[in-house]
C-alpha positions as CSV (number, residue, x, y, z in Angstrom):
1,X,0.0,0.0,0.0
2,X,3.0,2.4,1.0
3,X,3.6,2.1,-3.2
4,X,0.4,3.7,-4.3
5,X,1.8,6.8,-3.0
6,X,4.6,6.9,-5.3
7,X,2.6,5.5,-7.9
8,X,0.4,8.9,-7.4
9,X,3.4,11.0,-7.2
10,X,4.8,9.4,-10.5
11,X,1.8,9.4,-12.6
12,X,1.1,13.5,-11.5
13,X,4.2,14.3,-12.3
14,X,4.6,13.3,-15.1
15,X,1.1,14.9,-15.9
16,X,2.3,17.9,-14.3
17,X,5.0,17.9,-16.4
18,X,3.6,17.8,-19.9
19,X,1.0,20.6,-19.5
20,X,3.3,22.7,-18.0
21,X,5.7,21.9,-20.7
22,X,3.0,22.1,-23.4
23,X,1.5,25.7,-21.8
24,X,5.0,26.7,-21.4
25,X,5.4,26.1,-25.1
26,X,2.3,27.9,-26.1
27,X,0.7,24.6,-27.6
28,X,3.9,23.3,-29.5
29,X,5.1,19.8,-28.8
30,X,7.0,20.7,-25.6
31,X,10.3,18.5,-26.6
32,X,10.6,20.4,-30.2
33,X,11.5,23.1,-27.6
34,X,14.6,24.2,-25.8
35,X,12.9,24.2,-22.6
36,X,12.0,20.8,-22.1
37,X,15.2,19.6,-22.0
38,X,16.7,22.4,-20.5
39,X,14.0,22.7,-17.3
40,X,11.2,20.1,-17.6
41,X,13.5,16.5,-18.1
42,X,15.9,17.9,-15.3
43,X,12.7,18.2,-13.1
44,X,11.3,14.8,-14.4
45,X,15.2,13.1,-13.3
46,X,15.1,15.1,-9.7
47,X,11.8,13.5,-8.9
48,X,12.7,10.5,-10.1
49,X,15.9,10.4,-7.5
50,X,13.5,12.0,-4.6
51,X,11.0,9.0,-5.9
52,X,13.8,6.5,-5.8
53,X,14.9,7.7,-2.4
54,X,11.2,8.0,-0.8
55,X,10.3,4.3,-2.4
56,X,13.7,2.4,-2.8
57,X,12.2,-0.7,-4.1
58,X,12.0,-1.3,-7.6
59,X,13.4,2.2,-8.2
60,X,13.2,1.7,-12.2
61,X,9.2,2.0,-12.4
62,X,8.9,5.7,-10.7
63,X,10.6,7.2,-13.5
64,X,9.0,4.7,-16.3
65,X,5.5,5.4,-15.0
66,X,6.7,9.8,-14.5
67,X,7.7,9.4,-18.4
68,X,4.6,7.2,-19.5
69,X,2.4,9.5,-17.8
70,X,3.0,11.9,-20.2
71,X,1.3,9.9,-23.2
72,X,-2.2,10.6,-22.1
73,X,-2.2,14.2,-21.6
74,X,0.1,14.4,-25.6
75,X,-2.9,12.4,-26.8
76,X,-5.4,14.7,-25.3
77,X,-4.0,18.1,-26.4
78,X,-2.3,17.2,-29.7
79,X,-4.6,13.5,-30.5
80,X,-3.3,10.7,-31.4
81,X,-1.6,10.5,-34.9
82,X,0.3,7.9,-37.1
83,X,4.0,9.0,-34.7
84,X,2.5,7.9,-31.7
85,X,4.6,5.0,-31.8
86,X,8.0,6.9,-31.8
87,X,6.5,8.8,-29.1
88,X,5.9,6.0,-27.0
89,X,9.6,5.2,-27.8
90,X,10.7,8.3,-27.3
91,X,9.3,8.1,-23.7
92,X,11.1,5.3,-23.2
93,X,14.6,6.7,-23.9
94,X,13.7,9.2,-21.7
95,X,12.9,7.5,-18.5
96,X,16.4,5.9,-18.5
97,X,18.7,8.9,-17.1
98,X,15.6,8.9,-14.5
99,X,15.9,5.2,-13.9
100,X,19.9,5.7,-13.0
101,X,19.0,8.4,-10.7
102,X,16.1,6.6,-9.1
103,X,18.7,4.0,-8.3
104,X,21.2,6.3,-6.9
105,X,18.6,8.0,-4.7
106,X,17.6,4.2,-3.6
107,X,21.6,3.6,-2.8
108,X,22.2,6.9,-1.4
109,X,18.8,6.3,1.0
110,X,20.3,2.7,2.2
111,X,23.7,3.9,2.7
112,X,22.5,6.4,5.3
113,X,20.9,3.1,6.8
114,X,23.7,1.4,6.9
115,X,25.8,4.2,8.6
C-alpha cells in the first residue's frame, strides 16, 4: 500500500510535467522546444531520485510510469496521430537517465541506513 503513494506522485508528475511543458510552449510539442530539455526533463530526473529515495524498491518503475504519464495528456492536447509509436519510444529513452537516478537516490537512501 506504501507504493500507491509513489505510484500517485509518478503518474502527477509526469502529468504535471507535460501541460506545464505544453503551456509553457504555447501549444507546440514541448520537446521540439529548448525548454523541455533544458527545465522540464531535469525536473522529471530530480523527482525521479526524490521517488527512488522515498520508495527504494524497484526504483526503475517511478521514472517509467513519470515518463509514460505523459502519453495521455500528448494524446489529449495534440490527438493521437500515425508518430504515436515513436513517441511511445521516445518516452522510453527518456525514463532511462531517471531510472539511473532513481537508483542512486535508492543507494544513497540505504547507505544512510547502513551508517
Amino acid at each position: 500500500m506504501r507504493d500507491a503513494a509513489g505510484w500517485l506522485v509518478s503518474f502527477a508528475g509526469g502529468t504535471l510535467l507535460w501541460s506545464a511543458a505544453t503551456l509553457s510552449s504555447g501549444g507546440r510539442e514541448p520537446w521540439d522546444t529548448g525548454e523541455y530539455w533544458a527545465i522540464y526533463l531535469p525536473v522529471a530526473c530530480a523527482l525521479s531520485g526524490l521517488l527512488g529515495y522515498a520508495f527504494p524498491e524497484r526504483t526503475w518503475r517511478w521514472p517509467l510510469i513519470l515518463m509514460l504519464a505523459q502519453f495521455p495528456v500528448m494524446a489529449v492536447t495534440r490527438g493521437i496521430g500515425s508518430l504515436w509509436i515513436p513517441g511511445v519510444v521516445m518516452l522510453l529513452v527518456l525514463a532511462l537517465p531517471g531510472m539511473l537516478i532513481a537508483a542512486l537516490g535508492s543507494l544513497l537512501r540505504r547507505s544512510g541506513r547502513a551508517a
